[in-house]
Structure formats: C-alpha cells, structure tokens
PDB file as gemmi writes it, atoms N, CA and C in Angstrom:
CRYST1    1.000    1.000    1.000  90.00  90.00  90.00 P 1                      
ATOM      1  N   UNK A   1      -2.036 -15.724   2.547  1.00  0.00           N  
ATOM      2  CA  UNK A   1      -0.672 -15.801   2.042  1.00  0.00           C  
ATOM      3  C   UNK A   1      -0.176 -17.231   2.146  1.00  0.00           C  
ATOM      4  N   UNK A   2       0.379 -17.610   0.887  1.00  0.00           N  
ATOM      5  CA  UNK A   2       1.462 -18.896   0.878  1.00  0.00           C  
ATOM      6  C   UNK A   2       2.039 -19.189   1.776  1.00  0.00           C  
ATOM      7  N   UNK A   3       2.867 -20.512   1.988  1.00  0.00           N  
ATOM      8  CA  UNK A   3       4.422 -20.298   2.936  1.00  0.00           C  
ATOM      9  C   UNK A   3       5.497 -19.541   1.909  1.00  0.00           C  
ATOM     10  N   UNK A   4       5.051 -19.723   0.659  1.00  0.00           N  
ATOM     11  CA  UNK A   4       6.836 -19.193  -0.084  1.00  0.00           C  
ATOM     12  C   UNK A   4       6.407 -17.742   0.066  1.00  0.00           C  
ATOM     13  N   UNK A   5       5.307 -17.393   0.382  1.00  0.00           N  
ATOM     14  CA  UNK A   5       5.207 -15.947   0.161  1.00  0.00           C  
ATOM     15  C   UNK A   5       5.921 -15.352   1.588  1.00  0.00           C  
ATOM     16  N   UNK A   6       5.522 -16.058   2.740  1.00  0.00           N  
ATOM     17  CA  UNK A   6       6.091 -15.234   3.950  1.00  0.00           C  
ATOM     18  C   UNK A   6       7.365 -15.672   4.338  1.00  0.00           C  
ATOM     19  N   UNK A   7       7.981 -17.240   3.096  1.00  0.00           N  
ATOM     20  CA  UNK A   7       9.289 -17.421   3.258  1.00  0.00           C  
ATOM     21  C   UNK A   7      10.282 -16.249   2.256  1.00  0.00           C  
ATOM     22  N   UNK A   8       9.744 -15.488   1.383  1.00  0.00           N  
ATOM     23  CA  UNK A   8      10.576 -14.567   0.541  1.00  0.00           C  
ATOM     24  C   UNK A   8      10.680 -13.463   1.084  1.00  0.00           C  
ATOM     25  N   UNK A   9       9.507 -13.163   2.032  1.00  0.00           N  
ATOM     26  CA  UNK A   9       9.430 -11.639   2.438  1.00  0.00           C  
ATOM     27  C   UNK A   9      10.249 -11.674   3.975  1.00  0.00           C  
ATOM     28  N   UNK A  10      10.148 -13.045   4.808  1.00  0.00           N  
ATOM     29  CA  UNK A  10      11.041 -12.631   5.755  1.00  0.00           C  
ATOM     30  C   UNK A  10      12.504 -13.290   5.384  1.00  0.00           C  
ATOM     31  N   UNK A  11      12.906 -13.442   4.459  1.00  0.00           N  
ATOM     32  CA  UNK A  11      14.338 -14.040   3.580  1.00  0.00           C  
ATOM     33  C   UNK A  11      14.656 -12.880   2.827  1.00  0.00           C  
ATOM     34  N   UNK A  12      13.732 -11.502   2.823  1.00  0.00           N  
ATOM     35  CA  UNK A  12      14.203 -10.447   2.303  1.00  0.00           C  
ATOM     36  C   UNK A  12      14.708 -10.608   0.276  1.00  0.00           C  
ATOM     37  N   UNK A  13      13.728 -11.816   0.049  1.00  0.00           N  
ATOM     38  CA  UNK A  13      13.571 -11.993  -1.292  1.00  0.00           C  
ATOM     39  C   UNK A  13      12.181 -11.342  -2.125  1.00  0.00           C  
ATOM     40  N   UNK A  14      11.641 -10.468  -1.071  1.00  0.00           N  
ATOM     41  CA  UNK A  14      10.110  -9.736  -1.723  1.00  0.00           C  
ATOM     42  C   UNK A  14      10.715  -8.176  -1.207  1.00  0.00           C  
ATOM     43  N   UNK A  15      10.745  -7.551  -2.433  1.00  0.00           N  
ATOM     44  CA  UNK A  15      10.461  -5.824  -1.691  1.00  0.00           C  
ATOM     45  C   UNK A  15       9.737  -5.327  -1.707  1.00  0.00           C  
ATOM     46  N   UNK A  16       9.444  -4.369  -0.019  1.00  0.00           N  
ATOM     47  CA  UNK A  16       8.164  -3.855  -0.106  1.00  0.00           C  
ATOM     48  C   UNK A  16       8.782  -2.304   0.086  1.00  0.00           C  
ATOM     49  N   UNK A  17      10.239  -2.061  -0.361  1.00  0.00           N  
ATOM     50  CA  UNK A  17      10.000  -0.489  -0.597  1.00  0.00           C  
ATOM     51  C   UNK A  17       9.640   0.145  -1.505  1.00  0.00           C  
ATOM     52  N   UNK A  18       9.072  -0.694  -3.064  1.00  0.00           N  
ATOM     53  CA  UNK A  18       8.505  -0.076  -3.678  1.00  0.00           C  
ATOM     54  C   UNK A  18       7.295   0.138  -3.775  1.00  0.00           C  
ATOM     55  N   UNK A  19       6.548  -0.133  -3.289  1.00  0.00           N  
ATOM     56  CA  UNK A  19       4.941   0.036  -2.521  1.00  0.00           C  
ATOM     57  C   UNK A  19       5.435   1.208  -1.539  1.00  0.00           C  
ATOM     58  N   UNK A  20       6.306   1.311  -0.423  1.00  0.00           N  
ATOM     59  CA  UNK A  20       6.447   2.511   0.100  1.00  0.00           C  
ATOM     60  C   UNK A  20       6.652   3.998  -0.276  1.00  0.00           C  
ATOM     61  N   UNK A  21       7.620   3.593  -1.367  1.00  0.00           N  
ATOM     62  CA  UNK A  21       8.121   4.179  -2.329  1.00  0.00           C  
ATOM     63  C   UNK A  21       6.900   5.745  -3.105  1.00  0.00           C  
ATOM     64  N   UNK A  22       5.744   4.930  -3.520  1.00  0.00           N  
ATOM     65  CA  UNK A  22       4.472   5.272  -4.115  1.00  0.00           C  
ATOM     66  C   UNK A  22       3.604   6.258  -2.704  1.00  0.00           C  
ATOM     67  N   UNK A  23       3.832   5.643  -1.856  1.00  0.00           N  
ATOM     68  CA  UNK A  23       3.169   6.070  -0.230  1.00  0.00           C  
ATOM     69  C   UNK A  23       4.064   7.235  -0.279  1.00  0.00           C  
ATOM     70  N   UNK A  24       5.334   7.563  -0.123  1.00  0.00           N  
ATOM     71  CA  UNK A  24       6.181   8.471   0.544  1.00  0.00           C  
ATOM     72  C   UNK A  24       5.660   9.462  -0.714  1.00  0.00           C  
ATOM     73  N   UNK A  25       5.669   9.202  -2.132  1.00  0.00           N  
ATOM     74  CA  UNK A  25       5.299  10.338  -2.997  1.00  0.00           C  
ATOM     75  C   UNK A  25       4.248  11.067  -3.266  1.00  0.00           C  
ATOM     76  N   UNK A  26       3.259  10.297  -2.822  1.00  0.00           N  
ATOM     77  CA  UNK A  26       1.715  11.116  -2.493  1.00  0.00           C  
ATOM     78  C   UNK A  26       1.757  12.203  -1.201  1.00  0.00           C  
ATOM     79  N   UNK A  27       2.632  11.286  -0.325  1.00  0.00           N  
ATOM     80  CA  UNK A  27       2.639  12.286   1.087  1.00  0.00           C  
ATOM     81  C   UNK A  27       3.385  13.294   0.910  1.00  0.00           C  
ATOM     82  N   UNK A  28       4.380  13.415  -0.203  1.00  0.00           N  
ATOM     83  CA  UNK A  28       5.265  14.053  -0.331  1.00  0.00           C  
ATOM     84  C   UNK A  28       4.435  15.076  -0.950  1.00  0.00           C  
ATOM     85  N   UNK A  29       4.263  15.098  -1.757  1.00  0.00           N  
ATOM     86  CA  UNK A  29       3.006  15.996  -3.056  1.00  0.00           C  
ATOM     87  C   UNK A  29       2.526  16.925  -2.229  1.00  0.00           C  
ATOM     88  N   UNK A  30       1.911  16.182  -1.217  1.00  0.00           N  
ATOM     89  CA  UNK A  30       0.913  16.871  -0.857  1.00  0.00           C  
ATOM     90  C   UNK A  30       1.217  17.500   0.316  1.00  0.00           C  
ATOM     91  N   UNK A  31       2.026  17.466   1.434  1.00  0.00           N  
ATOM     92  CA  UNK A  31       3.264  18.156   2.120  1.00  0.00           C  
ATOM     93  C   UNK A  31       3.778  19.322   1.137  1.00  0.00           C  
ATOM     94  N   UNK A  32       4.308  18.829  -0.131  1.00  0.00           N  
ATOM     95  CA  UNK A  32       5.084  20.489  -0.877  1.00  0.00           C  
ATOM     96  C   UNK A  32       3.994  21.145  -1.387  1.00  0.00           C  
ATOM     97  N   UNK A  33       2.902  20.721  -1.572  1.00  0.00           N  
ATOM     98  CA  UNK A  33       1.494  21.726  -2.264  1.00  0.00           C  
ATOM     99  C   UNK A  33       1.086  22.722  -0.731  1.00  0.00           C  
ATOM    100  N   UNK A  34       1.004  21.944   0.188  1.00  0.00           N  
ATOM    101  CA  UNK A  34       0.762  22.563   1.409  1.00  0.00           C  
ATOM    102  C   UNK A  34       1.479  23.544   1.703  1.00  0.00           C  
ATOM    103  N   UNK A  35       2.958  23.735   1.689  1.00  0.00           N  
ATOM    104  CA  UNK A  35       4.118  24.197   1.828  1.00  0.00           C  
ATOM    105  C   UNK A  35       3.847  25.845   1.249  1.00  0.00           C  
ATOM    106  N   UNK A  36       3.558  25.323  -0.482  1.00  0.00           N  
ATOM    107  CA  UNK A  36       3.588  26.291  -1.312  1.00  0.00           C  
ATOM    108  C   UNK A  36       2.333  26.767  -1.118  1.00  0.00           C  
ATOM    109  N   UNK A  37       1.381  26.579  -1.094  1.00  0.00           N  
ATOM    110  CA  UNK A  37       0.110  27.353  -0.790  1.00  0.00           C  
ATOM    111  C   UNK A  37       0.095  28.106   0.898  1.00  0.00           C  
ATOM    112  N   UNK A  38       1.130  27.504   1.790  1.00  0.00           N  
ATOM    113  CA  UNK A  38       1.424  28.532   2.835  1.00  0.00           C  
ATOM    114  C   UNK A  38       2.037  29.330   2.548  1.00  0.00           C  
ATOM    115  N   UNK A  39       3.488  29.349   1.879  1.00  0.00           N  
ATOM    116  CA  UNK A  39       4.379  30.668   1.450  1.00  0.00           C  
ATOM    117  C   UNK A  39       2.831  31.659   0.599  1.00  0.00           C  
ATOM    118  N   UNK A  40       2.450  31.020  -0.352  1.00  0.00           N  
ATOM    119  CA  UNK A  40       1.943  31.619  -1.078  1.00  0.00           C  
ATOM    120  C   UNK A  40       0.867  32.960  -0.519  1.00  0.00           C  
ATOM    121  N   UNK A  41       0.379  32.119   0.890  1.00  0.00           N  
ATOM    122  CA  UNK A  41      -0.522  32.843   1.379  1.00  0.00           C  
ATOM    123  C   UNK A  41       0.086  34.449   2.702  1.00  0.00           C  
ATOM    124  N   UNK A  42       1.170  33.910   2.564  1.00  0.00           N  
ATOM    125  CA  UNK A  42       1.943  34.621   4.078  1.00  0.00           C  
ATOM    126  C   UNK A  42       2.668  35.503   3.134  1.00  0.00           C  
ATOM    127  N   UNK A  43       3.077  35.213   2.005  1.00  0.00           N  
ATOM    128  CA  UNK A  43       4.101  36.594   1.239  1.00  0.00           C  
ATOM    129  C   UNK A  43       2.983  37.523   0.670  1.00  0.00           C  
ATOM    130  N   UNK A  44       1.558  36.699   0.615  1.00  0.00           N  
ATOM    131  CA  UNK A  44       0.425  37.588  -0.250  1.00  0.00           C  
ATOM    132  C   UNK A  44      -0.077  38.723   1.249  1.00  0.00           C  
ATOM    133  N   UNK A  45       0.392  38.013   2.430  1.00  0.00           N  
ATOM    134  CA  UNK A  45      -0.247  39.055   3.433  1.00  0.00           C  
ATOM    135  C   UNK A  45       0.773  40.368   3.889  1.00  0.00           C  
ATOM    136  N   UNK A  46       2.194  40.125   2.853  1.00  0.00           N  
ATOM    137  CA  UNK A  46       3.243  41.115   3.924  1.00  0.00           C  
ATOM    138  C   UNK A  46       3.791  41.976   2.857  1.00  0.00           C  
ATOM    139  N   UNK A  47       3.765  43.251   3.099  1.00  0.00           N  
ATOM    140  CA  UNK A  47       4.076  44.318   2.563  1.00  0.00           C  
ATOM    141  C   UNK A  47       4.996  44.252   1.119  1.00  0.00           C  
ATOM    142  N   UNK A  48       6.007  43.254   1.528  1.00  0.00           N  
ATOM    143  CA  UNK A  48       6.976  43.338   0.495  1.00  0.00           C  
ATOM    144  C   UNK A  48       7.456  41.516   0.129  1.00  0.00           C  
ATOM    145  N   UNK A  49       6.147  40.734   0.482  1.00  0.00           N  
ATOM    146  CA  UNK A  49       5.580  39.392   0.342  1.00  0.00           C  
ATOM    147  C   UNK A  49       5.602  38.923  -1.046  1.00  0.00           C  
ATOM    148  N   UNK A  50       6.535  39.555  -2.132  1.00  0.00           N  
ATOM    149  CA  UNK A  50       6.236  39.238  -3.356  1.00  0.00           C  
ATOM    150  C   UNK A  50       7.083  38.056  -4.309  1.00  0.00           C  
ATOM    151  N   UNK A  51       8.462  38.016  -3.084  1.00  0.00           N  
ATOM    152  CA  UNK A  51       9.225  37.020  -3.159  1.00  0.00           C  
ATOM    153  C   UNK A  51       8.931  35.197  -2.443  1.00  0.00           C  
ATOM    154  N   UNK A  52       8.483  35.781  -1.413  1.00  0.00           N  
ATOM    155  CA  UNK A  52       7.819  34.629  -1.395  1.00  0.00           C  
ATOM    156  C   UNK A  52       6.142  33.917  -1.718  1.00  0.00           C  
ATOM    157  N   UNK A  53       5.778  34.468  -2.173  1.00  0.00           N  
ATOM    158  CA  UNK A  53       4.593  34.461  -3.399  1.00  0.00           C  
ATOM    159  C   UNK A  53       5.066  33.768  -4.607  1.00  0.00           C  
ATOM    160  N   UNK A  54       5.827  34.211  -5.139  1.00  0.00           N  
ATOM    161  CA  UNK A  54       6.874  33.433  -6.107  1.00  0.00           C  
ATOM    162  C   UNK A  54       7.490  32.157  -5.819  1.00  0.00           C  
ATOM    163  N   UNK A  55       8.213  32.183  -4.511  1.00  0.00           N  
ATOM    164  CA  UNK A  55       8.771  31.238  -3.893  1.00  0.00           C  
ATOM    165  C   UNK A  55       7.992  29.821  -3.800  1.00  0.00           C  
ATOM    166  N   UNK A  56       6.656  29.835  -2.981  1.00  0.00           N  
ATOM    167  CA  UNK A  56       5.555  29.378  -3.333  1.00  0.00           C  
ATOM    168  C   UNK A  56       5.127  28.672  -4.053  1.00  0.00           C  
ATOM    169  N   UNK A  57       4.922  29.829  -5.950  1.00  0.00           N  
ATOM    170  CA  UNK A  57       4.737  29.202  -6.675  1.00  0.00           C  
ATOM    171  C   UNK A  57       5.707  28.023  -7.459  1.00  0.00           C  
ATOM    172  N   UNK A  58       6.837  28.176  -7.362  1.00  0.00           N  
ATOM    173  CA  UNK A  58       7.809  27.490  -7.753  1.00  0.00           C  
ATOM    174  C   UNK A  58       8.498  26.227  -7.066  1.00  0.00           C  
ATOM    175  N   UNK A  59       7.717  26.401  -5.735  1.00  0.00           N  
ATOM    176  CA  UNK A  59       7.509  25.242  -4.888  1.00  0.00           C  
ATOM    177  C   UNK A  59       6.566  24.127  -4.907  1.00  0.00           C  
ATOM    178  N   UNK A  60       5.621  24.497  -5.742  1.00  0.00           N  
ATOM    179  CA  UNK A  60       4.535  24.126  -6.190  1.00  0.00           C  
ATOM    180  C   UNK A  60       4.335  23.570  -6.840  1.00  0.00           C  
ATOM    181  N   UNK A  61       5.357  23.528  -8.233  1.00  0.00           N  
ATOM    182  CA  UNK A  61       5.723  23.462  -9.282  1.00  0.00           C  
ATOM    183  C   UNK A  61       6.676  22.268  -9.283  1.00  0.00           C  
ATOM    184  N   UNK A  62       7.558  22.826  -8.565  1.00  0.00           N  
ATOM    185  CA  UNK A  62       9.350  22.107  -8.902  1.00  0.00           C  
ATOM    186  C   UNK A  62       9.394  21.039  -7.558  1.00  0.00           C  
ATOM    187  N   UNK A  63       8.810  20.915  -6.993  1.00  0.00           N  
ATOM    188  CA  UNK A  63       8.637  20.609  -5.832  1.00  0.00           C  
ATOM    189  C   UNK A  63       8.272  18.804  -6.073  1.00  0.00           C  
ATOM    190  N   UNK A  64       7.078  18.477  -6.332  1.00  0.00           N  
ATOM    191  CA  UNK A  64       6.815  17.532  -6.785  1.00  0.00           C  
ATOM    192  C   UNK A  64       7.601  16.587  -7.892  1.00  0.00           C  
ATOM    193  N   UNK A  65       8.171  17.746  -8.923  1.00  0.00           N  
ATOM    194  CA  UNK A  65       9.049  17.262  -9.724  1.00  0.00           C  
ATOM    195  C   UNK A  65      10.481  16.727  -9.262  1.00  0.00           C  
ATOM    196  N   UNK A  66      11.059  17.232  -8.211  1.00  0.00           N  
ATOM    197  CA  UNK A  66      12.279  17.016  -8.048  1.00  0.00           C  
ATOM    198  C   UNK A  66      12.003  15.744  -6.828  1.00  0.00           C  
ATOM    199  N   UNK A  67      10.583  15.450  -6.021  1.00  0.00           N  
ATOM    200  CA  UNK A  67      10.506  14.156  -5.679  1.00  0.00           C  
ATOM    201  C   UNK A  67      10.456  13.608  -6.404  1.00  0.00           C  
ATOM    202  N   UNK A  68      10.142  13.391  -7.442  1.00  0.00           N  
ATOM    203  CA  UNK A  68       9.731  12.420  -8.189  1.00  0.00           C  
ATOM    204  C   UNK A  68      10.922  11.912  -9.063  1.00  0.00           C  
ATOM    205  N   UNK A  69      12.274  13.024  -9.223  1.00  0.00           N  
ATOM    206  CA  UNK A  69      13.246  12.610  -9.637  1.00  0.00           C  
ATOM    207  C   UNK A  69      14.050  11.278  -9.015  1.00  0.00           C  
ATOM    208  N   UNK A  70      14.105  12.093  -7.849  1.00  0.00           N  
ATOM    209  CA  UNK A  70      14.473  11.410  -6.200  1.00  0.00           C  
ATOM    210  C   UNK A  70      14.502   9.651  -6.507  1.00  0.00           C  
ATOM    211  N   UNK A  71      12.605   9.987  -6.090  1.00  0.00           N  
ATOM    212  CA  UNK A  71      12.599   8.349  -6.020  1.00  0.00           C  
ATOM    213  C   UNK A  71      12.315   7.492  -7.307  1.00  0.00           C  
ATOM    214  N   UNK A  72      12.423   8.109  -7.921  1.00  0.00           N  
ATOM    215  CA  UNK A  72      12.647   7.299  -9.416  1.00  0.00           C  
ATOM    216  C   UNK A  72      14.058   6.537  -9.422  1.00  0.00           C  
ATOM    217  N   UNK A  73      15.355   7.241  -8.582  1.00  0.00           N  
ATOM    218  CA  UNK A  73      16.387   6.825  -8.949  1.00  0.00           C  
ATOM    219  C   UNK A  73      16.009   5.417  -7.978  1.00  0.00           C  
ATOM    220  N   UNK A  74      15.836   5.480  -6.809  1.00  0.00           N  
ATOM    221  CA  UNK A  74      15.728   4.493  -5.812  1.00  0.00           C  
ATOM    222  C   UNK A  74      14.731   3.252  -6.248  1.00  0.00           C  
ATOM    223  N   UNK A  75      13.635   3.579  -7.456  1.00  0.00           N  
ATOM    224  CA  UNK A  75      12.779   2.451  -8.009  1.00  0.00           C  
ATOM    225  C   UNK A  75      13.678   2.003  -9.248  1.00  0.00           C  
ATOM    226  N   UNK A  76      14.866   2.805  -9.036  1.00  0.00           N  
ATOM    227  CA  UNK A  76      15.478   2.063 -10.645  1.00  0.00           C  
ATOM    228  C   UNK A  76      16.589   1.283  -9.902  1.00  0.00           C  
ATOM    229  N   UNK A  77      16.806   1.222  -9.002  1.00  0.00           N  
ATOM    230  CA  UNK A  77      17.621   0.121  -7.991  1.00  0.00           C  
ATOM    231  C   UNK A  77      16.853  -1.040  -7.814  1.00  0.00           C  
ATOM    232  N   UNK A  78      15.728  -0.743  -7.292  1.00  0.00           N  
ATOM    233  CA  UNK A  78      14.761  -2.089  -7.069  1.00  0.00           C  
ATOM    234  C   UNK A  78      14.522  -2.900  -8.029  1.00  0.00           C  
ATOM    235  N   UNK A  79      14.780  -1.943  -9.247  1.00  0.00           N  
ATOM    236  CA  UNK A  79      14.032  -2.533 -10.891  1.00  0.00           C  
ATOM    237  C   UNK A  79      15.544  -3.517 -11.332  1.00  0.00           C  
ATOM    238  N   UNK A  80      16.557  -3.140 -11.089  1.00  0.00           N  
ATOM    239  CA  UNK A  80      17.255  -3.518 -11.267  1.00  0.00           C  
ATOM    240  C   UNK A  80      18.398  -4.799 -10.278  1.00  0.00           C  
ATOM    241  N   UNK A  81      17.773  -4.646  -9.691  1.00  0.00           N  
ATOM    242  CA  UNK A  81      17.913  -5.797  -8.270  1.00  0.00           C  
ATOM    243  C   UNK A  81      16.629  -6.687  -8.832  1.00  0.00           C  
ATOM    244  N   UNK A  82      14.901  -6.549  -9.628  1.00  0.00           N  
ATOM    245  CA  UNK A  82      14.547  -7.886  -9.805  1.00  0.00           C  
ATOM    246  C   UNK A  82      14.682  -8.397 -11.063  1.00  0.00           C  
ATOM    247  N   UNK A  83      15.848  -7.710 -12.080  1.00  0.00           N  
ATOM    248  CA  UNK A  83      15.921  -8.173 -13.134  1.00  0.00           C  
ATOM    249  C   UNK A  83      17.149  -9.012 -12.877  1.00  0.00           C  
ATOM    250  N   UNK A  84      18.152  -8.473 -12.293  1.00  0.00           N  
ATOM    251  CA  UNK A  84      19.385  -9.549 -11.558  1.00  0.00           C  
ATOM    252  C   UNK A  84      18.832 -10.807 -10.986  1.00  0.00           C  
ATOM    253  N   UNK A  85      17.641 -10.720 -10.140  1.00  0.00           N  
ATOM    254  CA  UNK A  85      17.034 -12.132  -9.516  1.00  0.00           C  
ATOM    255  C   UNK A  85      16.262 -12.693 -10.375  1.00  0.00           C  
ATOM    256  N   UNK A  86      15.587 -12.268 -11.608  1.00  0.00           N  
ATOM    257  CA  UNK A  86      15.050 -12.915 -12.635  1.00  0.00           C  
ATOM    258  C   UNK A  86      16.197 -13.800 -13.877  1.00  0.00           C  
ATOM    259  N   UNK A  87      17.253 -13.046 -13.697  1.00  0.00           N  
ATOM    260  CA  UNK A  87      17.963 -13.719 -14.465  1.00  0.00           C  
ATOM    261  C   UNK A  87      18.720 -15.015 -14.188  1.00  0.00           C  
ATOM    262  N   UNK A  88      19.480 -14.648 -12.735  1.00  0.00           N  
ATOM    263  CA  UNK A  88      19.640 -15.357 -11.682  1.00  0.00           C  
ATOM    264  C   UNK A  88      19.054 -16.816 -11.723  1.00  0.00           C  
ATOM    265  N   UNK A  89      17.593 -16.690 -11.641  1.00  0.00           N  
ATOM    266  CA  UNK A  89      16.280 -17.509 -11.600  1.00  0.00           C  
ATOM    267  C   UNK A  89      16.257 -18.551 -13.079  1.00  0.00           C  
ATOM    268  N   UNK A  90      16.663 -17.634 -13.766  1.00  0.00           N  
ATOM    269  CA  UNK A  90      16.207 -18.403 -15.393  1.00  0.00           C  
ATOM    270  C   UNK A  90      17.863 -19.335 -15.143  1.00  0.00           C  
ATOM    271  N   UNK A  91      18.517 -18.893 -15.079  1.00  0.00           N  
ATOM    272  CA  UNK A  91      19.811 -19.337 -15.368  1.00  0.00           C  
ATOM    273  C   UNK A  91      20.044 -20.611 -14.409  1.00  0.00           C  
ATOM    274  N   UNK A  92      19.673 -20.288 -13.443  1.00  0.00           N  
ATOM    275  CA  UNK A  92      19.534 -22.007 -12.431  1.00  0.00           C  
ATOM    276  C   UNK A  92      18.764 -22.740 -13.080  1.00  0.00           C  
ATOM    277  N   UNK A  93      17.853 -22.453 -13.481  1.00  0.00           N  
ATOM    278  CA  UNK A  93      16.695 -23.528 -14.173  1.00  0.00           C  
ATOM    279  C   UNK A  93      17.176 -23.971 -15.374  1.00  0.00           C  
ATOM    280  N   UNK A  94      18.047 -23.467 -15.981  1.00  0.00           N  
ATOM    281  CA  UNK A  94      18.557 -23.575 -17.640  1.00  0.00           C  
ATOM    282  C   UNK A  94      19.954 -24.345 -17.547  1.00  0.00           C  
ATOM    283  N   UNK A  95      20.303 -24.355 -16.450  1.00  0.00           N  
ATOM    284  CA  UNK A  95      21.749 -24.559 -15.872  1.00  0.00           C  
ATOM    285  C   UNK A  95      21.519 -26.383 -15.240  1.00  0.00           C  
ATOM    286  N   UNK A  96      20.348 -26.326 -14.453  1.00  0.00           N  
ATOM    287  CA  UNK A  96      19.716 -27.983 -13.826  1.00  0.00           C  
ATOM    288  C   UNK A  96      21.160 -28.218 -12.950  1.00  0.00           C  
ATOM    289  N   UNK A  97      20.677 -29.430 -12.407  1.00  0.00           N  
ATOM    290  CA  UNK A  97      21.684 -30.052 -11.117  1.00  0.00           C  
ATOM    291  C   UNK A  97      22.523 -29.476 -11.733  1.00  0.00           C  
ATOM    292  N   UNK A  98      23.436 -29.081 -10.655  1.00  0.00           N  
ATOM    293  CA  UNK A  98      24.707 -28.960 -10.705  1.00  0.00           C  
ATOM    294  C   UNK A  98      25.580 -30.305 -10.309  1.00  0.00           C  
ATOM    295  N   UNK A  99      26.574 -30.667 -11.017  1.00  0.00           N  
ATOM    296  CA  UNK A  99      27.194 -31.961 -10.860  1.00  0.00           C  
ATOM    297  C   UNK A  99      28.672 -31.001 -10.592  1.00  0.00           C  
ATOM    298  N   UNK A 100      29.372 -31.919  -9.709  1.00  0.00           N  
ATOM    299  CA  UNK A 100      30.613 -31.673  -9.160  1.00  0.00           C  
ATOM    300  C   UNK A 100      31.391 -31.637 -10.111  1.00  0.00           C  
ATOM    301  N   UNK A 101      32.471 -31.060 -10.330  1.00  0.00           N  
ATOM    302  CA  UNK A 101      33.791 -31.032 -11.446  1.00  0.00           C  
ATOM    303  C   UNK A 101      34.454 -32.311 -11.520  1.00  0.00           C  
ATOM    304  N   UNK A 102      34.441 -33.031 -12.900  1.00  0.00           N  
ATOM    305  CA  UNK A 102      35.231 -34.603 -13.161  1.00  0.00           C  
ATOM    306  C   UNK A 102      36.868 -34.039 -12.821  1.00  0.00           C  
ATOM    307  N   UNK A 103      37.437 -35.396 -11.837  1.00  0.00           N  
ATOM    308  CA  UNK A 103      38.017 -35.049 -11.553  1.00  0.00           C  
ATOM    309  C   UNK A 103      39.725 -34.934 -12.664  1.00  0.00           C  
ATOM    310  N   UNK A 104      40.817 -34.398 -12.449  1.00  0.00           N  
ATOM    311  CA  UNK A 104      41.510 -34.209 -13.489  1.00  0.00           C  
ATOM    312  C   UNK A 104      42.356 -35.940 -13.527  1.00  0.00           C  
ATOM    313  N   UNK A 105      42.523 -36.207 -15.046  1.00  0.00           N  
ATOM    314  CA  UNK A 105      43.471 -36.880 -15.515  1.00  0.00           C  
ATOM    315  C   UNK A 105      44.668 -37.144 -14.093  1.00  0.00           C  
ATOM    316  N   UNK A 106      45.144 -38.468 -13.641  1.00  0.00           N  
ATOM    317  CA  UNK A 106      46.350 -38.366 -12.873  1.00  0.00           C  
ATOM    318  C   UNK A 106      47.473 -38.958 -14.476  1.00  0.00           C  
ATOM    319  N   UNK A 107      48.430 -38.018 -14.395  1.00  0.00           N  
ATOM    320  CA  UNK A 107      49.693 -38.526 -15.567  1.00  0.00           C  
ATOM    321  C   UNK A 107      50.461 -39.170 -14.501  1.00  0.00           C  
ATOM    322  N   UNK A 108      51.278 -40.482 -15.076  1.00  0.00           N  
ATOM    323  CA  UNK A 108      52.629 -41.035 -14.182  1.00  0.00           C  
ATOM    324  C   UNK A 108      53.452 -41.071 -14.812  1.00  0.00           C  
ATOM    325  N   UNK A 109      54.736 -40.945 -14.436  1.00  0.00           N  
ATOM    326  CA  UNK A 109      56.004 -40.807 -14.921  1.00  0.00           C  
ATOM    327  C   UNK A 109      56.214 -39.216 -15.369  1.00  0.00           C  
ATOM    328  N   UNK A 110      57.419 -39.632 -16.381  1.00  0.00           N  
ATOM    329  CA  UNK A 110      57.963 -37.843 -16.721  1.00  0.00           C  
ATOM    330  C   UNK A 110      57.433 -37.395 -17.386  1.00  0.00           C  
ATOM    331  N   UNK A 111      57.132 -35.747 -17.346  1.00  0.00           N  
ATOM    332  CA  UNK A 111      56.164 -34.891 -18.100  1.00  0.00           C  
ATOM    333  C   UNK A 111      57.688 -34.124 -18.353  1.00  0.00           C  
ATOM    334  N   UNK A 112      57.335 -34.199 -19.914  1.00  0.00           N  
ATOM    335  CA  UNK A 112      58.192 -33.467 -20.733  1.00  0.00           C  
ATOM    336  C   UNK A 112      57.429 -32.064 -21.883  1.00  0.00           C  
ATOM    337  N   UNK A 113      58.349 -31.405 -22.018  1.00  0.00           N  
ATOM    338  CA  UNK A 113      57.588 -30.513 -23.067  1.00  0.00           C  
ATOM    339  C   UNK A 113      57.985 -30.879 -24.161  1.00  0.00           C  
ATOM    340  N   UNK A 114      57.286 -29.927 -25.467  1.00  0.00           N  
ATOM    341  CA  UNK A 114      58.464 -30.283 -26.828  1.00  0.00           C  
ATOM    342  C   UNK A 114      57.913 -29.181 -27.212  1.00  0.00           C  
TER     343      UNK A 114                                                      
END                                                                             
C-alpha cells in the first residue's frame, strides 16, 4: 500500500463498508436459507407442522430478497457520497488556486443616489 492509500483510509476518505456490505449479504443468505430449511424441517416433523413448512418456504424465498433490499439502500448512500467526492474532486481541479477576493473600490466624499 501507498502513503495516500493509508492516508485516505485513516482520514476516512476510502470506504470499506461496501466490501462489508457484500460480506454481511452472503452471511446473511445463508443464515435465512438455514433458518428456512430448519422451519421447514421441524413443521414437516409436527402433526399440524404445515404452517410452518410454508413459513420456511417463504423464508427462503423473501428472505434473501428483502436483504438485499436493505443493503442496497445503504450501497446507494456510499454510491452517492463517491459521486459528491468525485465531483468535489473535478471541481477543485477545474476551479485551480484559489486567489483571495480583490479588494472593494474605497469611494470618498458624498454618495448620492439619483
């Protein structure tokens, strides 16, 4: 690694929750598949087990989907926090030194209107 690289990431100018982001949704997946293939298996063993058999399946299903809603919203924050710093970025560079404000006109004597 660079210095600008471990100067952005501990300046909190690199994010690494979207790499986590990807981590938490695999674990997630596979936590609600687990989930649903337990209901699935415990309502298939009990007399009147037919609701959660169902339950299960729809966990199975909707489960993954509604993570994935989740953190989509939270990668569309990030996405949108590096298009603000990309623009940010272009606009200093397009912008160059900044020079101090000329200072104003001094008028003497009477200021009249008309």
């Amino acid at each position: 690694m660079n210095k600008s690289k471990v100067n952005d990431f501990l300046t909190f100018r690199t994010m690494i929750t979207p790499v986590l982001i990807q981590i938490i949704f695999f674990l997630g997946v596979l936590a609600i598949v687990i989930f649903g293939i337990y209901e699935i298996v415990t309502g298939s063993g009990k007399r009147n087990g037919g609701d959660m058999v169902w339950s299960g399946i729809l966990t199975i299903i909707l489960g993954p989907l509604a993570l994935r809603f989740y953190l989509e919203v939270i990668v569309v924050v990030f996405s949108i926090n590096r298009s603000v710093t990309e623009i940010k970025r272009n606009t200093d560079i397009m912008a160059g030194p900044q020079l101090p404000p000329a200072a104003a006109p001094v008028i003497e004597g009477p200021v009249t209107q008309t």
